[in-house]
C-alpha positions in Angstrom: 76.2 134.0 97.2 79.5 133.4 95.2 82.5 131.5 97.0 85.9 131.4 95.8 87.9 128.1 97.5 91.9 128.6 97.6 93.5 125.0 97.9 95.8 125.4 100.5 95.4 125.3 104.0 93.5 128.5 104.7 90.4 130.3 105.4 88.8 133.1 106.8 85.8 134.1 109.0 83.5 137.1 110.5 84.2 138.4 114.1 82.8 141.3 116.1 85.0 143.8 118.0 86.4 142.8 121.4 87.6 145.1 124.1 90.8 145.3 126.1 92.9 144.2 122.8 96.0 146.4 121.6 95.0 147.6 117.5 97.2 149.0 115.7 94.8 151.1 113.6 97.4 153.2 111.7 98.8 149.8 110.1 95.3 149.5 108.0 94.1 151.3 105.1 90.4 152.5 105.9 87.7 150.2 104.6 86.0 151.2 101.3 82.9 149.4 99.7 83.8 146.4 98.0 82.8 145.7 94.5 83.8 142.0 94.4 82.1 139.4 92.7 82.7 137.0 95.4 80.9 136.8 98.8 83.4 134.8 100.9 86.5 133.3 100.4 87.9 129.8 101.7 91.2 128.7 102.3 91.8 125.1 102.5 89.7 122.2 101.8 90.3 119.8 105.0 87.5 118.7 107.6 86.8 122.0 108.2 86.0 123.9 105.7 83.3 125.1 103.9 84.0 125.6 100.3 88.3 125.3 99.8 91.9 124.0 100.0 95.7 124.1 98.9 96.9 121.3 96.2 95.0 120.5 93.4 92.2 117.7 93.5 94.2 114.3 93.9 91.6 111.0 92.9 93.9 108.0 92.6 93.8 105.0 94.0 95.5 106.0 97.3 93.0 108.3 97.7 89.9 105.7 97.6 90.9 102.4 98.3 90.8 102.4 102.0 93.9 100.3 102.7 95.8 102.5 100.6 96.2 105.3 103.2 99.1 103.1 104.3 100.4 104.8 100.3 98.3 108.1 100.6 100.5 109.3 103.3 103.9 109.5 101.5 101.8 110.4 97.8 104.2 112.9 96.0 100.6 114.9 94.3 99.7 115.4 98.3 102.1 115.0 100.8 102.9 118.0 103.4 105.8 117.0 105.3 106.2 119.0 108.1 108.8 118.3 111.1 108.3 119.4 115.1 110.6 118.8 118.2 108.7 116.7 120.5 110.8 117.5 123.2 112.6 121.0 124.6 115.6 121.5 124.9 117.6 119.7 127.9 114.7 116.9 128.3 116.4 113.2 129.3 114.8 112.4 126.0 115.3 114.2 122.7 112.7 113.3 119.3 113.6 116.4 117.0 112.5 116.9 112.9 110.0 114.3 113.7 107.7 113.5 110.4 104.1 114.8 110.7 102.5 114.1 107.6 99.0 116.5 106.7 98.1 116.6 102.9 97.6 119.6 100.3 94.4 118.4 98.2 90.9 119.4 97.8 89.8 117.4 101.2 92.8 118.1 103.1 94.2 115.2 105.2 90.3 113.8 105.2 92.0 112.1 101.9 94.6 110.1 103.3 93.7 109.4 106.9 92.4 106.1 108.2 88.5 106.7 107.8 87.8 105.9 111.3 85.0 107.7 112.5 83.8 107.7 116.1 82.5 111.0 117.8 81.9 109.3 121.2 84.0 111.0 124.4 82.9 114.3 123.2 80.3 115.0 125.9 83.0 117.2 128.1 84.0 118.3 125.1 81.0 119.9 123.3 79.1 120.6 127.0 82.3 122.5 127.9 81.6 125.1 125.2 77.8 125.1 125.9 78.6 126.5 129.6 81.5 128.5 128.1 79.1 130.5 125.7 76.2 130.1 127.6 74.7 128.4 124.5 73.0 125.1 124.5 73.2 124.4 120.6 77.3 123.8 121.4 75.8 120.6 124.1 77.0 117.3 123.2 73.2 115.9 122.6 72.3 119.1 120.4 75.7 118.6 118.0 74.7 114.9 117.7 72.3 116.4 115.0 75.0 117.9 112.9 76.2 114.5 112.7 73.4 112.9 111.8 73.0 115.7 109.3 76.2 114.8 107.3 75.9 111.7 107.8 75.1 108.6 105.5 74.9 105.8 107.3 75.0 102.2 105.6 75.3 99.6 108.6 72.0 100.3 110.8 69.8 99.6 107.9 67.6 103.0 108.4 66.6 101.8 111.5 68.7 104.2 114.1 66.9 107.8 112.6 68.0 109.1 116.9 71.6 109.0 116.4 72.1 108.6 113.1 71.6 110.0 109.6 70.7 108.5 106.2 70.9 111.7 103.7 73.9 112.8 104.4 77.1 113.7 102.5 79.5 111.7 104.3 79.2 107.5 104.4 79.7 105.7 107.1 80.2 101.8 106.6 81.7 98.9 108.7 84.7 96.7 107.6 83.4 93.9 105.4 82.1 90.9 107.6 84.6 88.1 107.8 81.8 85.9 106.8 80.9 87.5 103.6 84.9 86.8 102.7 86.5 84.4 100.8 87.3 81.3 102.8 90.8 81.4 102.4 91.4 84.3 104.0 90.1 83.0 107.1 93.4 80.3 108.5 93.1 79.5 111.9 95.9 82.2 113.0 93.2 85.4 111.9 89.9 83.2 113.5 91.4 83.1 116.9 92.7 86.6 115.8 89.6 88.0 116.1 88.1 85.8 118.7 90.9 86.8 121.4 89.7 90.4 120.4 86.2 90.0 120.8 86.4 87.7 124.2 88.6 90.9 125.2 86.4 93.3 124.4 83.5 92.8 126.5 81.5 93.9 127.7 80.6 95.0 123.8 79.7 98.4 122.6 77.1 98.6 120.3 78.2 101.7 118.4 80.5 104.5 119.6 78.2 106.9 117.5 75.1 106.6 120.0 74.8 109.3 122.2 74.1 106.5 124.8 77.7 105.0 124.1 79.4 108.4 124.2 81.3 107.2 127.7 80.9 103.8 127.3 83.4 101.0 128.0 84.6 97.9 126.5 84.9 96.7 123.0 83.7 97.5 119.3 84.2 97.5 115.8 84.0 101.6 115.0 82.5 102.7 111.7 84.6 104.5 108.9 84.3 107.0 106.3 83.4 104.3 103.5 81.1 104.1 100.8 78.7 101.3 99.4 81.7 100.6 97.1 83.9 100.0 99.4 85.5 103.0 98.5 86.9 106.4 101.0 84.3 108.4 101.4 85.9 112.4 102.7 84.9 116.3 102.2 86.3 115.7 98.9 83.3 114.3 97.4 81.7 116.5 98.4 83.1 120.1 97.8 83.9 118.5 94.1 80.2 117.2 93.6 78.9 121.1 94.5 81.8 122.6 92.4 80.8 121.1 89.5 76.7 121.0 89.6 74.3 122.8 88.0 72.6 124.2 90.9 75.4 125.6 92.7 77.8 127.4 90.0 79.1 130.0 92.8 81.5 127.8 93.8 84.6 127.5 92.6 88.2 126.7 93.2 91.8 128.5 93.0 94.1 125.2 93.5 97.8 125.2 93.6 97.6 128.7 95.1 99.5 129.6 98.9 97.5 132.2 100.2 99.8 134.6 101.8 98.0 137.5 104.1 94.3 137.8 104.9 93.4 141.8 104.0 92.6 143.9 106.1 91.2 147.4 106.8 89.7 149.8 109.3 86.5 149.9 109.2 84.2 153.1 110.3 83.7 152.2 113.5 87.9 152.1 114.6 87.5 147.9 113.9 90.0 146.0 111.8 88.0 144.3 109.9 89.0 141.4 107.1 88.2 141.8 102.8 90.2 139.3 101.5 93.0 138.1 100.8 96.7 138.1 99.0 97.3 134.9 97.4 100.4 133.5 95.5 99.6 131.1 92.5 102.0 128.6 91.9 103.5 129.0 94.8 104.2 125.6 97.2 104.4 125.6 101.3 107.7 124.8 102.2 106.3 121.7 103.7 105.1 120.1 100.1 107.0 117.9 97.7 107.0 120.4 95.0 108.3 122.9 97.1 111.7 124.2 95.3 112.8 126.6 97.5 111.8 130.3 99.0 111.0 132.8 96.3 109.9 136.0 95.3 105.9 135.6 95.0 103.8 136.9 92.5 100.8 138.0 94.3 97.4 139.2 93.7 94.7 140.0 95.7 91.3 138.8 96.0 88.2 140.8 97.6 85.1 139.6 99.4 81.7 141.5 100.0 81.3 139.7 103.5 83.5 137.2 105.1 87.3 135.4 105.2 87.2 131.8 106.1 90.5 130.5 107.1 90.5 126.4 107.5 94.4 126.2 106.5 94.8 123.7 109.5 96.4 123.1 113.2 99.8 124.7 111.2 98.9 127.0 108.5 95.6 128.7 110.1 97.8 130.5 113.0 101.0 131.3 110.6 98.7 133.0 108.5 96.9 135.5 111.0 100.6 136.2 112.2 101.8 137.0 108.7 98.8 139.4 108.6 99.7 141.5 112.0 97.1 139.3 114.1 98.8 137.6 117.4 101.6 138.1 120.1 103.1 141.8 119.0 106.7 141.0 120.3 107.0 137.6 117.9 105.2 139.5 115.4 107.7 142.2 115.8 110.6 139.8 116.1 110.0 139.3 111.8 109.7 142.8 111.5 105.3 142.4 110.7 103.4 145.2 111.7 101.0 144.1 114.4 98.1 144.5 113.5 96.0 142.8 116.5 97.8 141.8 119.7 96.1 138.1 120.4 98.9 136.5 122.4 96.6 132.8 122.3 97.7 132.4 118.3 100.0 129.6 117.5 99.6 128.7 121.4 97.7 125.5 123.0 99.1 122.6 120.5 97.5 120.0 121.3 97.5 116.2 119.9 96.4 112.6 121.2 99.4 110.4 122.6 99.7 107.3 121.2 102.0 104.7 121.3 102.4 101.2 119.5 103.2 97.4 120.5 104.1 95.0 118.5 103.7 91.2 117.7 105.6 88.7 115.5 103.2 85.9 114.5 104.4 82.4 113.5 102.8 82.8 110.0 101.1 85.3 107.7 97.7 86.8 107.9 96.3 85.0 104.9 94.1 87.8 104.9 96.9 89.9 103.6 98.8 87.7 101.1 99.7 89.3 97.6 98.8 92.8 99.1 101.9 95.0 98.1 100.0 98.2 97.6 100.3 98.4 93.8 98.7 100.4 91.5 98.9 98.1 88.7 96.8 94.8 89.1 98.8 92.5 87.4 101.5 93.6 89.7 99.2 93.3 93.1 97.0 89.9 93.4 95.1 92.0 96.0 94.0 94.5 93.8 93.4 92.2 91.2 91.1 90.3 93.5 89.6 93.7 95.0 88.8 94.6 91.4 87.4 91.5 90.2 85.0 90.7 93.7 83.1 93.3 94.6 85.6 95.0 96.4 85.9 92.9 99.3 89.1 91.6 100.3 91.5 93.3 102.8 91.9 96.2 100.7 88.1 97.5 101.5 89.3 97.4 105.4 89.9 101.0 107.5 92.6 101.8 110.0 91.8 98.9 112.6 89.6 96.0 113.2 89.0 96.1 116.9 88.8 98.8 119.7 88.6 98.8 123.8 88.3 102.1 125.6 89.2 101.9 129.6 89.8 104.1 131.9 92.5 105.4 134.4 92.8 105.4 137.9 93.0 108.8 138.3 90.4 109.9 135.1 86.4 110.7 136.0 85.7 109.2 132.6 87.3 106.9 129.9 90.5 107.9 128.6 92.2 105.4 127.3 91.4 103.5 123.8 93.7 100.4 122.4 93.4 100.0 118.8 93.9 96.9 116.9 95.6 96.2 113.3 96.5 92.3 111.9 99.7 94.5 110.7 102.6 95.9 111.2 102.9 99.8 112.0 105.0 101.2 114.9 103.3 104.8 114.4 103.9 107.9 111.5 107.4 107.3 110.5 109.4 107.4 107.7 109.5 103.9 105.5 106.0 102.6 107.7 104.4 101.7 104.0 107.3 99.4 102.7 107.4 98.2 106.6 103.9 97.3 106.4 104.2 94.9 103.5 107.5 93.4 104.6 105.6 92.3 107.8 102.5 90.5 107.2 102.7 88.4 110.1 102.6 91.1 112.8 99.8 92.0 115.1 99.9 95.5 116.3 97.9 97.2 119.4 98.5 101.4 119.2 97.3 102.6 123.0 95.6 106.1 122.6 95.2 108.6 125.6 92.5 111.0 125.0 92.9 114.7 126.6 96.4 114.1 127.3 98.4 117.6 129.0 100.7 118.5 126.9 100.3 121.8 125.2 102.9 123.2 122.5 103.5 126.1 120.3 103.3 126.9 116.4 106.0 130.1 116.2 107.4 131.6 112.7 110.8 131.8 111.8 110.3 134.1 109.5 108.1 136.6 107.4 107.8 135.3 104.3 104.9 132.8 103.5 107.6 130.1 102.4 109.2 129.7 106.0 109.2 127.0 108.0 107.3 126.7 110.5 108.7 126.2 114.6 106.7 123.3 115.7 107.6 122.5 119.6 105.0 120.0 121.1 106.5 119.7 124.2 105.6 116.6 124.9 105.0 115.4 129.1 106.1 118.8 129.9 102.7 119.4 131.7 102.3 118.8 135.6 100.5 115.7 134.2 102.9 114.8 131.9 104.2 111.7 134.1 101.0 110.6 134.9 100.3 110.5 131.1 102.9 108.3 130.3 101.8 106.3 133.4 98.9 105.6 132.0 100.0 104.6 128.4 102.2 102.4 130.5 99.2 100.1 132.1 97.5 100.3 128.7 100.5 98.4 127.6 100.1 95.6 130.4 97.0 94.8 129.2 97.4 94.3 125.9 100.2 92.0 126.9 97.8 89.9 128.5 95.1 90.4 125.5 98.3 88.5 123.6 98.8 86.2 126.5 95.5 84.6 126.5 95.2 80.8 125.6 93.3 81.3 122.2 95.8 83.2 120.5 99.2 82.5 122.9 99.9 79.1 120.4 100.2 81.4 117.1 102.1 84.0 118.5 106.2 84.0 117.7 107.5 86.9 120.0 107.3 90.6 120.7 109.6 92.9 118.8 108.3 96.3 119.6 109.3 97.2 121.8 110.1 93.2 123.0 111.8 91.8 125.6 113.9 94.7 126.7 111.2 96.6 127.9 109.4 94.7 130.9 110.1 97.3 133.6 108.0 100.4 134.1 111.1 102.3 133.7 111.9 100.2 130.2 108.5 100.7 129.2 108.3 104.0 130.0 111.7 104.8 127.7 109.6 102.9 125.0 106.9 106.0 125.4 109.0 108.5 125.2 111.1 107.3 122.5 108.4 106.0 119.7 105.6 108.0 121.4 103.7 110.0 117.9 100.2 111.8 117.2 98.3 112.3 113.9 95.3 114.6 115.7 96.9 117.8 116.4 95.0 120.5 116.6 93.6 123.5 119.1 96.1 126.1 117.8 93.5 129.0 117.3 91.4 128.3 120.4 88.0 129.0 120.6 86.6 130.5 124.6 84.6 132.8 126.4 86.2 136.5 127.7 84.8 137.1 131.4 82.8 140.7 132.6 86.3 141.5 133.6 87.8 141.5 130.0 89.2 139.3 126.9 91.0 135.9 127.8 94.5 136.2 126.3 94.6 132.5 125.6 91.7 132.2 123.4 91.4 133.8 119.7 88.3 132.8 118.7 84.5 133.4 119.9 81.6 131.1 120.1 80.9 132.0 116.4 84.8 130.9 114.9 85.1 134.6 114.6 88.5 136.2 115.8 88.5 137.8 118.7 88.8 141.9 118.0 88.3 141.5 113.8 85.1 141.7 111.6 84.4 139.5 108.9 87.1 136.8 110.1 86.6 133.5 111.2 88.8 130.2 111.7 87.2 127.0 111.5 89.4 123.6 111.2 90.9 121.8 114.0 92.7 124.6 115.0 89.3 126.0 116.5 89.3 123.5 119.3 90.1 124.5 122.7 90.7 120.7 123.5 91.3 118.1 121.8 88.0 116.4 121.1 87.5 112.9 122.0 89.1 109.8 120.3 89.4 111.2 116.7 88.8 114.4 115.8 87.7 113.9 112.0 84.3 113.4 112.2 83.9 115.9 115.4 85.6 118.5 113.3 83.3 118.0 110.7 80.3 118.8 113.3 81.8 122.3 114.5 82.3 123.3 110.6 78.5 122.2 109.9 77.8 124.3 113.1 79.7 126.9 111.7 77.5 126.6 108.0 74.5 127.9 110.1 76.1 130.8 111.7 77.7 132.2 109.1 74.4 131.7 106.8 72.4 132.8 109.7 74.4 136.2 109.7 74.1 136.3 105.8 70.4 136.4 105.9 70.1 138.6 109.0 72.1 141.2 107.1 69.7 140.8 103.8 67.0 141.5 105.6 68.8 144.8 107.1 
């Protein structure tokens, strides 16, 4: 099989024909036999794809030194910078153009997140589907061996083979023991630090990647995407290790190249039915750094003998089935694009985690963190130099927290609710948060997440051309539940007041100054939420769901199988595929459902060799 990977944000997938949906056959050409050299093509190379992305491959030192996804974010070669309202219109509260970073980059965002990778509060998730589909291989306990298939674990010592996996593609590693460290890291302020966290915690969880631990309560150190070097570990590694061996030279990449339209035709039996698709070389989203300004594309096209992949993400996936006639007719028509395939559930069902920070002053620095400025030149960083020069383990080998509790809410049948913590200073995804970050080395920082939050937004063009912005409204609290969300952000808060009002670490603290003093009511605190509230999960934009016996559910656009409802040879699989959004951090969960995906789509390959 030969695969052709598009960096960019995109790809495609199969799909069988669905009644009860409006197709616009006379907008197709009919389907001819195609000659192509390629079997599928890919676009994108985040979590969930299977072979492609669209930047170029980035390998710098923001891309593997864990600590420097504070830098990876705002990395000219990768940065997407997109913008969304969180609010509509008329709200009390008003958060437009806010900043919601993704990359462009063989791996996708899976190159500049913060490595943390926990599965656990999937089981509703995963079981959902299974009763949905009526298919037990989508059940929480069957897709905890997908992880252990791309897993390579490095802190159970071999000795866990029921929940976790040793061969895999993707390490997983702890933070480096404090006790392993050099002593002077370790002042008195980070011991008691660490202590107030872990008398906090209990009772402990082992491992939030045991099945056993999937609803479980208290505290725990979480695992990351990190290598025996101390290094990231993403999809990059490993879409770049098959691209360039030996064994595998069908696969190869078209980077720098916006794919514009997926192609498709009517097939023999009246279906629409996907062969490719139009892609744009050169050519930058509007989002990127490199972007300068709308312009007449050169395209070309490029043909497949079986399937379209799109993994283009939460943003790009939907815009491009629009721009290729496949979602709600009357938007569709409002650009002047041909429908194609009325599937009103594209660009609908946005969904992200809430989360929301609180910060500490401390009366001195973490001396865990002195000299760290982020630097890409040693004799300008002591960190690095240190990093470089022992074994890679200083702060710089640490992922996106040290400590986390999950709880749960009065009115929630499971847990809900998990508090993150960071010896540093980040009050969520905004603008300047690097340069903030090493300004502020005596801050402590607690970020309270709320898992299956209500709120549900839109993706919605403004316009036909590929180059267009995107109208990103996540209408945030606008659910019935919205209040009750913010409610319970609100007593996540109050306890990690009293976390920082505990005797052990009470004598090092200075003051709160996030949002501090003038915040102590629930109405204050509540303004704090919906002021500073952000989200770096989104996803859930190309839902997957079951039609009933009495017809196709308009909210839904994919099947069981990532395939589009109503369109051969087309499937979707990223985080836009989720119908929810899955547990505490959809990385590694995302990487399950595109494993999952692997064996369908291979499983149809050899069914139809054997035809």
């Amino acid at each position: 099989m030969k695969f052709l990977t598009l960096t960019l944000a995109i790809a495609v997938v199969l799909l069988s024909p669905s009644a009860n949906r409006t197709f616009a056959a006379e907008n197709l050409p009919p389907c001819e036999e195609s000659n192509s050299t390629f079997d599928y093509v890919v676009v994108g190379a985040g979590a969930g794809v299977l072979v492609v992305d669209a930047g170029h491959d980035v390998l710098n030192l923001n891309t593997t030194i864990p600590l420097y996804f504070i830098r990876a974010i705002e990395d000219l070669q990768t940065e997407l910078n997109y913008t969304l309202d969180e609010y509509p219109p008329g709200f009390q509260f008003q958060k437009n153009d806010t900043w919601y970073p993704r990359a462009r980059a063989v791996g996708g965002s899976t190159i500049h997140n913060a490595m943390i990778n926990i599965i656990a509060e999937t089981k509703t998730d995963f079981d959902n589907l299974a009763t949905a589909f009526n298919n037990s291989t989508w059940s929480r306990d069957n897709m905890q061996n997908y992880f252990k298939r791309i897993e390579h674990n490095l802190y159970t010592l071999g000795l866990d083979p029921v929940n976790h996996g040793y061969d895999g593609w993707l390490s997983t590693n702890l933070n480096p023991d404090l006790t392993v460290l050099n002593p002077m890291f370790l002042d008195a302020q980070t011991v008691a630090f660490f202590a107030t966290l872990v008398a906090a915690g209990l009772p402990p969880i082992v491992d939030l990647n045991d099945l056993v631990s999937d609803r479980a309560i208290g505290g725990t150190m979480p695992s990351f995407t990190i290598d025996a070097d101390h290094t990231r570990s993403s999809v990059r590694d490993r879409l770049v290790n098959v691209n360039q061996s030996e064994l595998n030279p069908s696969l190869q990449f078209a980077l720098d190249t916006l794919a514009t339209k997926i192609l498709l035709c009517n097939s023999s039996s009246g279906t629409p039915t996907a062969y490719g698709v139009e892609i744009a070389p050169g050519a930058a989203l509007p989002s990127a750094s490199n972007f300068q300004g709308k312009a007449i594309l050169r395209t070309e096209n490029i043909t497949v003998k079986r399937e379209v992949i799109i993994s283009a993400g939460v943003f790009q996936s939907p815009q491009l089935l629009m721009l290729s006639g496949i979602g709600n007719s009357s938007h569709l028509q409002e650009f002047g694009i041909a429908p194609i395939l009325d599937l009103p559930g594209v660009g609908k069902n946005l969904q992200d985690h809430d989360e929301i920070s609180v910060i500490w002053r401390m009366k001195q620095n973490f001396s865990l963190l002195n000299g760290c400025v982020l630097q890409p030149d040693p004799a300008q960083d002591p960190c690095l130099e240190f990093w470089e020069d022992n074994g890679h383990l200083n702060a710089y080998s640490f992922g996106g927290t040290v400590e986390a509790f999950t709880s749960q809410s009065a009115d929630s049948s499971e847990p809900d609710l998990m508090t993150y913590w960071e010896p540093a200073y980040f009050p969520g995804f905004v603008r300047g948060f690097p340069e903030a970050f090493i300004d502020n080395k005596n801050a402590v920082t607690a970020v309270h997440l709320k898992a299956h939050p209500s709120s549900r937004g839109t993706v919605q063009l403004t316009g036909a051309h590929p180059q267009d912005v995107l109208n990103i409204q996540k209408l945030h609290f606008q659910a019935e539940n919205g209040p009750q969300d913010v409610a319970d952000l609100r007593e996540a808060i109050k306890r990690s007041r009293t976390v920082m009002q505990s005797l052990t670490i009470l004598p090092f603290v200075d003051e709160e100054i996030f949002p501090g003093v003038q915040a102590q009511t629930d109405d204050e605190i509540d303004a704090h939420i919906y002021e500073n509230i952000f989200g770096h999960h989104a996803c859930c934009t190309n839902p997957m769901g079951a039609d009933s016996e009495h017809g196709s559910d308009p909210s839904t656009v994919l099947d069981g199988d990532f395939k589009v409802k109503g369109v051969d040879n087309l499937r979707v699989v990223d985080a836009s595929s989720w119908p929810d959004v899955p547990g505490w951090f959809i990385c590694t969960p995302t990487y399950m459902i595109s494993e999952k995906a692997a064996d369908v789509i291979i499983a149809k390959a050899q069914e139809g060799s054997t035809q």
